[in-house]
N, C-alpha and C positions, 0 to 999 in steps of 0.2 A: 705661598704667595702672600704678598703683604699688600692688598690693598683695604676697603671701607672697615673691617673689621680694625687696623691698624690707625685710625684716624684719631685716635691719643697717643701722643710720642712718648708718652713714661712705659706703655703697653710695650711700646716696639723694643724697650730695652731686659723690660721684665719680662717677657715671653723669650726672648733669644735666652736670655740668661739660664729661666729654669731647662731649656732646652740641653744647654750646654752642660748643668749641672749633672744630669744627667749620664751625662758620657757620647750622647748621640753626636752622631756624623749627620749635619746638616750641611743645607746649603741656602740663601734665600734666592730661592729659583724663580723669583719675579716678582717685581715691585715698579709703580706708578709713584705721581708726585701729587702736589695739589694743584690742580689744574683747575682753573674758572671756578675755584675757591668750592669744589665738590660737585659743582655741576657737573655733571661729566658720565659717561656713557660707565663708568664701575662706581659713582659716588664717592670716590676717595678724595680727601684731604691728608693724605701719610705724606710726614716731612721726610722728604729724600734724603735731608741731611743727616738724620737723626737715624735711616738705614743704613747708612753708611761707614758713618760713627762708632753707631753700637756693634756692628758686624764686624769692623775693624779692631772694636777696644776688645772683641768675645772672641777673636780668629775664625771666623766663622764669614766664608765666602759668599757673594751675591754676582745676579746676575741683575741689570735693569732690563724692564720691558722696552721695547723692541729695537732692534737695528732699523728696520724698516718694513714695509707691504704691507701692514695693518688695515684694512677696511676703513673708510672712509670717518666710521663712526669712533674708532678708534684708531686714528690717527697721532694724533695728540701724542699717544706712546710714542713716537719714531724717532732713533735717537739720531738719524742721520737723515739729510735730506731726500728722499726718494729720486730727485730725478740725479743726484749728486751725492754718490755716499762716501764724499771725502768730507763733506762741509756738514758741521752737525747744529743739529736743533737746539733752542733755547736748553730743553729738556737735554740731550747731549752733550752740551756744555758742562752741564754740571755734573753728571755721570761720570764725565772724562774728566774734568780741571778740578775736580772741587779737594783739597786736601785728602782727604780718604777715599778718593778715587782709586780702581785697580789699577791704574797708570801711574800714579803715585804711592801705593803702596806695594806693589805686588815685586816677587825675588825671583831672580831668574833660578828655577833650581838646579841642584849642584849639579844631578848630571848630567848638564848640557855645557 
């Protein structure tokens, strides 16, 4: 999970990195953005972009937090609109459109 502890974006690249040097089979199985600049019910200011980025430049897959039903308090995560999950959140937008988006990077594998 990459949130408060990730709130230096040189972190988010050298932490994936020694990860990968490694040999380990990762994944980043959840990450947040900066919302209301840390205010926020996990403290995080992690630049989404900069998860995405490195995750992308490392081959090393990610999931964003949430599709949607988050609690009230953590709402904020929901990458789609709860009562419409075709139409997505600010947060969503960028998850889905941004360059290193799974939408934009990801290969349909071979066999299919």
């Amino acid at each position: 999970m990459i949130y408060a502890n990730y709130n230096d974006s040189s972190k988010i690249g050298s932490e994936l990195q020694a990860i990968k040097d490694k040999g380990l089979a990762v994944i980043v199985g959840e990450f947040g953005y900066n919302y209301n600049n840390g205010n926020n019910s996990l403290g995080t200011t992690v630049n989404p972009y900069e998860v995405m980025m490195q995750s992308q430049e490392k081959g090393i897959s990610y999931l964003a937090w949430s599709w949607t039903g988050n609690n009230s308090e953590n709402a904020w995560l929901a990458l789609v609109n709860s009562s419409d999950w075709k139409t997505p959140t600010a947060w969503g937008n960028t998850v889905l459109n941004d360059a290193n988006s799974s939408k934009n990077t990801s290969k349909t594998a071979s066999v299919y």
